[in-house]
Structures are given as structure tokens and as C-alpha cells.
N, C-alpha and C positions, 0 to 999 in steps of 0.2 A: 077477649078474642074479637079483631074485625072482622068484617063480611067478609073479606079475600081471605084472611087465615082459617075463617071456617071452611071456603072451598076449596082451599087445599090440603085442609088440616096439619095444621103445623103446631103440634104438640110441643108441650112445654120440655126445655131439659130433662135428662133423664138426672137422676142424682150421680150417676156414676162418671157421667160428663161435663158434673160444676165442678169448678174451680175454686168461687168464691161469692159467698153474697156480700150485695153494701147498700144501708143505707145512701141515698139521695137527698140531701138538704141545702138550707141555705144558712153563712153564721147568722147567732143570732144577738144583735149588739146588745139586747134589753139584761142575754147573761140568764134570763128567765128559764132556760130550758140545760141539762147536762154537758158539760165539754163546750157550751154557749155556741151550740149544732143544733138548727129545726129543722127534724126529719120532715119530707115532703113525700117521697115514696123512696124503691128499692129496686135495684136488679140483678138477674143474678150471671155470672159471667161464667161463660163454658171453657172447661181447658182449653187450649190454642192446639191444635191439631198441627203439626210440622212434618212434612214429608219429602223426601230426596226426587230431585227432576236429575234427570238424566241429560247428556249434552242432548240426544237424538230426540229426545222429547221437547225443546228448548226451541223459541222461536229462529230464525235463521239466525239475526246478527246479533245473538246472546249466547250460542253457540259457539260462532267466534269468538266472542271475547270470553265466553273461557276456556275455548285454548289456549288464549294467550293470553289471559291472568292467573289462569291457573283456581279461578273462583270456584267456589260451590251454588249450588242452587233450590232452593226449599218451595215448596206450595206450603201458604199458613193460612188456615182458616179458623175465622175468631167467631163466636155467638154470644149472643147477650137474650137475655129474659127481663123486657120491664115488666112491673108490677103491673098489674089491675090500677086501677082511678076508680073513684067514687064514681057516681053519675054525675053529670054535669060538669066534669071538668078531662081536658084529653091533654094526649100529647103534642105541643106543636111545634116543637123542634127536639131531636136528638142527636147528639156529637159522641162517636167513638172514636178515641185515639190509642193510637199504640205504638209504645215509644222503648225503643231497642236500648239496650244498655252498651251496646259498642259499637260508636257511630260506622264503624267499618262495615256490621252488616244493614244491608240497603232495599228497601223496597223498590225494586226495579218496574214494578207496573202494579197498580191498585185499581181492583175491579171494582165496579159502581153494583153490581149483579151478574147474575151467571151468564146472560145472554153480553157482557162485554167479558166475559170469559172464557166464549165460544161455544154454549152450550145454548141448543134448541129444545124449546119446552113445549111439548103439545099433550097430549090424552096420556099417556105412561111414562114410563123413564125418561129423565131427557140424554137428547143426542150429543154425542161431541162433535165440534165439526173444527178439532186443532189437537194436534198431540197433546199439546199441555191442559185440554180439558177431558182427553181422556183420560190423563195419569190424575188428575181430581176424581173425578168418578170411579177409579178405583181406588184412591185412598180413602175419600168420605164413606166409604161403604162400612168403617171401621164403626162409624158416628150417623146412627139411622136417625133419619127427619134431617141432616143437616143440607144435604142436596136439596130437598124443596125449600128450603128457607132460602138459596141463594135464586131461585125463581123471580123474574121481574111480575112484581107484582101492581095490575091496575086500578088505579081508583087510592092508593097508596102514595107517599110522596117518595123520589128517587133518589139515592145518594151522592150526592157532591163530595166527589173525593179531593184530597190536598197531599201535600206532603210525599208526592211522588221521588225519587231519588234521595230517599235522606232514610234519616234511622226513626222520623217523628212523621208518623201521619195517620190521616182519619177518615172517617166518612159520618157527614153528616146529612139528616133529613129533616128537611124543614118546609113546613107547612102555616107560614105566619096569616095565609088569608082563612082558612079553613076552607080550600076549595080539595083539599084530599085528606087521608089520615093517614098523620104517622104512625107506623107497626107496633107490635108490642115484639115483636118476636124475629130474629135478625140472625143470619148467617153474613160474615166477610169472608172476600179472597184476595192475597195479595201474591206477588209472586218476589220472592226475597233472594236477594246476594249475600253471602257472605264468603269472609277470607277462608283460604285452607286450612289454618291452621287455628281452627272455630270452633270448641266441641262442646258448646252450648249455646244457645241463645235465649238472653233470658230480658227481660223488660219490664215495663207494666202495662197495663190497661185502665183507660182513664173514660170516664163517662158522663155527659150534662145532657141534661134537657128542660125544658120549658114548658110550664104547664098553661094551657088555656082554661080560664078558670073566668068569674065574675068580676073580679079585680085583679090588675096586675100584678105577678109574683115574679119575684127575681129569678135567675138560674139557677136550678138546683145538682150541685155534684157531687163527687166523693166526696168525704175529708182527707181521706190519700188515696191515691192509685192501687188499684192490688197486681203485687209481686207475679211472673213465673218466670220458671225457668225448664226449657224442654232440651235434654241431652239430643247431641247431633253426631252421627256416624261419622267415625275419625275418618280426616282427612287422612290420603297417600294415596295410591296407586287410584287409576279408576281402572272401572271393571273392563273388561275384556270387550272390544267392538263385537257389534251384531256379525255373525259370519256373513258372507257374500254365499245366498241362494237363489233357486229357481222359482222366481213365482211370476203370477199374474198382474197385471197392475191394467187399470183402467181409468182412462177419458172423458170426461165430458163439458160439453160448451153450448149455452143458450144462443140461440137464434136470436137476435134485433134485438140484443140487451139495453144497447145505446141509444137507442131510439125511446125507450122509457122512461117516465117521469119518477123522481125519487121513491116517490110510494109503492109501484108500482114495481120498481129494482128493489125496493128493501122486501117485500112477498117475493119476488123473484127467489131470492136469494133462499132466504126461508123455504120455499116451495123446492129447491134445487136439491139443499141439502135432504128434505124429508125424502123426496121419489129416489134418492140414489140409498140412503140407508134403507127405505122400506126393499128396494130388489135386492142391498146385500142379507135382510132377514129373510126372505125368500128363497135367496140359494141357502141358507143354513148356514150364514158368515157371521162370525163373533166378532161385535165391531172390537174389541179388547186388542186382535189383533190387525186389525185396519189401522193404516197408516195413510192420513189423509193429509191432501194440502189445497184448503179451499182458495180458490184465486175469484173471489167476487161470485161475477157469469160463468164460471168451471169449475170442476175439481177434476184430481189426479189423488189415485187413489193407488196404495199396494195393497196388495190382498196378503192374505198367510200364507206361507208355505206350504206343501206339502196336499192341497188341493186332490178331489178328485174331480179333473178337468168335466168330466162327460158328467157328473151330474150340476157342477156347478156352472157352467156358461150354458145349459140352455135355464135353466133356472135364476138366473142376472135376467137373461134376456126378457123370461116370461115375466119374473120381476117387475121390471121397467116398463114395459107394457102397461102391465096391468096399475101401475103407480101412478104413470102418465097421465091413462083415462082416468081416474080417478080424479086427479087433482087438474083436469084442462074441462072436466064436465061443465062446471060453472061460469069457466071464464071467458070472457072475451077476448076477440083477434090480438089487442095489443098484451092482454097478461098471459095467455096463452103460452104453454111451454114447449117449445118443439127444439130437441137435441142432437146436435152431432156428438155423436158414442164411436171410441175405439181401444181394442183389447190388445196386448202384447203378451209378448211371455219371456222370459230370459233369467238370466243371472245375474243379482244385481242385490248392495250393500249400502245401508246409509251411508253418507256422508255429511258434511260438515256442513254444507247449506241444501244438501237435496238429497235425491238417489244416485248413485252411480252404476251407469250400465249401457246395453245400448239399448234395451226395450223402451227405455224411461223415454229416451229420444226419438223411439221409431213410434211410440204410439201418439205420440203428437204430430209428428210427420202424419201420421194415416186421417189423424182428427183434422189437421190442416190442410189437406190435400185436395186440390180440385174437384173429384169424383165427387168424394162424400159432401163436399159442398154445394157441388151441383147435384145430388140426389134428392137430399133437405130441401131445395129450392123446386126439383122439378116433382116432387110430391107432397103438394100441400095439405095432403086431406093425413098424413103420417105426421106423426108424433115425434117419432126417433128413425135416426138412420143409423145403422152401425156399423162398422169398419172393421177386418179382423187379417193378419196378416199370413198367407199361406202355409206358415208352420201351424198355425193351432188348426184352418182347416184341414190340413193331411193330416193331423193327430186327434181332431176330436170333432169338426163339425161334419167334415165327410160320411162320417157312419150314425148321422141320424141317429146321435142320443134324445130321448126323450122329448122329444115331439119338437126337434130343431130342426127341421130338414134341412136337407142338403144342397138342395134344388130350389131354395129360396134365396141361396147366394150364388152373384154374378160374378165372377171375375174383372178387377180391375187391375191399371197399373200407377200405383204413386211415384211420379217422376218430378223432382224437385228440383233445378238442376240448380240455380240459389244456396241448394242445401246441401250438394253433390249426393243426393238421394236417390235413390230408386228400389223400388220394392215390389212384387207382384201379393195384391191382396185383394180381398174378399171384399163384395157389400151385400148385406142383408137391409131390406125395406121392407118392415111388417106389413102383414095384410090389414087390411082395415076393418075393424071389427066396428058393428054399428054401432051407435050412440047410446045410452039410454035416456 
């Protein structure tokens, strides 16, 4: 076990989740050893986990195309267990491939690790911040430890993946200076195409790596591939659209994104995503049903149905406050995160690259809108401005739920005329709670 896999402990397969162990060798021409195979070491490989994505779960323009190929779509996640090494000799390269037996179906995106998967890793579970890494975290739930193995791990080396678009591809880790270590212990995500009329997907699994040792040693790999094959939910009908309902859906956008240096935007981003889930754990939001759509310096979020408005938006609110201070304590002027926030409400159904409805549109209107942009600017020492539009305050911020007053919102009007908009809505400017 490396120093990274001890600190996140990343336990060995369970037995119930291999598939196959194999020998690792190199031929050997002397003939001196059985089947003329010198074992070198062994690994052991975890069943392939295959699970159905939904169009709505589906990046936008993959969505499209299969309405209009009529494809299906799988998450597949692969695990591999190398052996232990003697002392004195490590891994320094590893290549897993995995190569589909009916070039028809297609790795349409292969993730390096879970943060090019959409998932944020910090102190607990990690976050999704994309449909299709929440529909992962709920399938990997099936296969415990295999969520922290797709974690990017430091001090480690990264996988270089290949074979994108095709039915043959891999990820390899390589480490030829010794300035990191390769893993023993390894979760894959790919995200796969195949035809309708699919009702299995079966291939192999192929595995080499390189051992750093005192003297050079060749490649060491199978002597074949090991077989599977995972049954797939018949194709025909897809299931029934999400009905068209009343929810909440919510805004947000950084302050002077563009003005930052790449390091400085990639913690942005990280920091963005964390403060907007820690206020939906706050209100008591199951992100399972959060429907997010990060856009870099923003997200746009639908919340679940069926809400109870008055305890959940003043509980966002205090949320986001309190997330804010949190994560702006240490920083300085330019990492500094100061947000324009805006709440809608309406009736409103996925579609095929978005939501449809008119909230989806009025709450960017509110977020876009002069007021709230002149609010953020003309209160420097606030964190967030928020924006809410006069139906939620006649329904729920008027009567001062839960420590939201009422009389902390001023009256605006968003008038667009660009956008043939107009709207009368609300601004709330927190108080400023001192520093610690």
C-alpha cells in the first residue's frame, strides 16, 4: 500500500467484486520455466460494473445524438488490484486496456479520474458537480471503496488515457523518472455508446506493467486477456420523460472571474462548487435530486420538487452566508468570492439540452440584471447579493420564516428591454457579520 492509499484507505477487492486473477509475466525463450511464462507478479481484476445513463443525465450534445441514433448509454467502471513487490523493486508503468468485442459499441469519453468526471473530493463523500457524476455515485454505491479509488490522487502518477471513440482503449500510468509512484490499487470510468439493439457487452481486459528493479526487466503481461461479459437492459421504448413540475431552481455567478490567473480560476471553481452544495446540505437538500449545470464562474441549479418553501430558502440563504465566510476567511482580494444569487420558481421539465420553462429564464434575467449588479458593486464589504422575484416574496419571504426578515428586502425592478423583460423583484444584502 502507498502513502496516498494509506490516507484514503483504499482497501483491497472484496472477493465478491473479482472477476479474475492473472498472473503477470514476461515469455521466457530459455523454455526453463512452464508454458515458457516467467511469472513476475499478478493482479487481480474487478468485475466491470455497467450501468444505464439516461438521455437527461447525458452531457448536452450526447443527448442529441441519441435522439437521433436512437443509441444507448452505459457508465462502466473497471478496477484492477496489483500485487505487492518485494522491497526494492516498484511499479513504474501500468497500462489497462479494455477492448469491446463489437466495435459498434464505443467509448465516447474516458476519464483520467474522478475530478475529469466531475466529481469534487474534499474531507467526505465527494460532490457531483454534472448529471452524469451523480448517476456514478449512485451506481458505485452498489461496489463500496470503488468511489475513493477513482479520487485524484497526489504524489501518484496520472493516467494518460487513449482510445477515445473506438471499442479499444486504456489508461496508462507511468512513472519512468521515479519522481512519483505508480498505485497498486485503481478504479476506471469510461462513459460508453452502444447500438439498440445491444443486450450484452462483453470484451476483455488486458493489463502490462513495468517493473523498476536493479536491472532492466522487460514488460510484464497477461498471457491472455480475461473474458466478460455484462448483460444490458433490452433496448425498445425509453422510459417515460420526467413530468413538467413546480420547483425552485437557483443562480449563481463570481464576481471578476476573468480577471484571474489560471490557479487561482481552477480554486475558484472548486470553491464555487463546495459553498453552493454545503448551503443545499444546510437547507436539508438531497443532492440525488439536484440537477445541476456548472458553467465554469456559475451554476444553475433545479432543486426537487415538492419543497417546503419557508423552511428551505431562508436556510439556502443562511447556508450561503455562512459557506461564504468560511471559505473568503483566508483569502485575499483577488481569490475572494463575492456572488450574485437569484431564486425562481415555476413549472418546468427537462429537455433535450436544458430546462424548459420560464423560471429557468427569469432567473438569469434577475441574476443579469442591473440592480443586482449594482448591489455586489456598491457593497464591497458583502459576500453575496441575492435576487428573488415578487411571487416567492408574496408566498414566502414576506412572512418572515425563520430568521429571513422581510424588511431586509428592497424592492427592485428588472427591466430588460434587449430581452423584452420586465419583472418587479426583490434584493436582499446580508448584514455583515464580523470577521473572525
Amino acid at each position: 500500500m502507498t502513502t496516498t492509499d494509506a490516507a484514503i484507505y483504499l482497501a483491497p477487492l472484496r472477493s465478491s467484486d473479482i472477476l479474475a486473477y492473472a498472473d503477470l509475466g514476461t515469455p521466457d525463450e530459455r523454455g526453463a520455466h512452464r508454458h515458457g511464462f516467467l511469472r513476475e507478479t499478478g493482479v487481480h481484476c474487478g468485475r466491470p460494473l455497467v450501468y444505464p445513463i439516461q438521455p437527461a443525465e447525458l452531457p448536452p450534445f450526447l443527448r442529441t445524438r441519441a435522439e437521433s441514433t436512437g443509441c444507448r448509454y452505459h457508465g462502466a467502471v473497471f478496477a484492477f488490484d496489483l500485487d505487492a513487490l518485494p522491497s526494492g523493486i516498484r511499479y513504474s508503468r501500468a497500462r489497462f486496456e479494455v477492448a469491446f468485442g463489437d466495435e459498434r459499441a464505443l467509448a465516447v469519453q474516458v476519464h483520467a479520474d474522478g475530478d475529469a468526471l466531475g466529481l469534487l473530493y474534499g474531507g467526505g463523500a465527494p460532490t457531483p458537480f454534472s448529471l452524469t457524476a451523480s448517476r456514478v455515485v449512485r451506481a458505485v454505491r452498489a461496489r463500496p471503496g470503488w468511489l475513493a479509488r477513482l479520487a485524484p490522487r497526489g504524489g501518484q502518477a496520472r493516467a494518460w488515457v487513449s482510445g477515445v471513440q473506438s471499442n479499444a482503449f486504456r489508461w496508462t500510468y507511468d512513472d519512468p523518472r521515479g519522481d512519483t509512484l505508480v498505485p497498486r490499487h485503481y478504479a476506471m470510468h469510461a462513459l460508453v455508446e452502444v447500438p439498440p439493439d445491444l443486450s450484452a457487452l462483453d470484451g476483455t481486459l488486458g493489463v502490462q506493467v513495468e517493473l523498476s528493479a536493479s536491472s532492466p526487466t522487460p514488460p510484464a503481461g497477461m498471457r491472455e486477456a480475461v473474458p466478460f461479459v455484462i448483460p444490458l437492459a433490452p433496448g425498445g421504448p425509453r422510459p417515460p420523460a420526467e413530468p413538467a413540475l413546480v420547483r425552485l431552481c437557483l443562480s449563481a455567478d463570481v464576481e471578476g472571474y476573468s480577471r484571474r490567473p489560471n490557479d487561482i480560476a481552477e480554486a475558484t471553481q472548486r470553491r464555487l462548487v463546495d459553498v453552493l452544495a454545503r448551503a443545499r446540505r444546510h437547507a436539508g437538500l438531497d443532492e440525488d435530486g439536484v440537477h445541476r449545470q456548472p458553467q465554469g464562474d456559475a451554476e444553475f441549479a433545479i432543486l426537487p420538487a415538492g419543497l417546503d418553501e419557508s423552511v428551505v430558502i431562508p436556510r439556502l440563504v443562511q447556508g450561503l452566508a455562512g459557506a461564504l465566510r468560511d471559505v473568503n476567511r483566508d483569502l485575499n482580494s483577488l481569490a475572494r468570492i463575492r456572488l450574485r444569487v437569484a431564486l425562481h420558481r415555476g413549472l418546468m421539465k427537462p429537455g433535450a439540452s436544458g430546462w424548459v420553462g420560464s423560471a429557468p429564464i427569469a432567473v438569469h434575467r434577475i441574476l443579469d440584471s442591473p440592480p443586482l449588479r449594482a448591489a455586489l458593486r456598491d457593497n464591497p464589504a458583502s459576500d453575496f447579493v441575492l435576487g428573488v422575484p415578487d411571487v416567492l416574496f408574496q408566498d414566502v419571504i414576506a412572512h418572515s420564516y425563520a430568521g429571513l426578515p422581510a424588511d431586509d428586502f428592497t424592492p427592485m425592478t428588472v427591466d430588460l428591454p434587449d430581452k423584452s423583460f420586465v419583472e418587479h423583484a426583490w434584493l436582499y444584502v446580508p448584514a455583515i457579520a464580523p470577521r473572525a
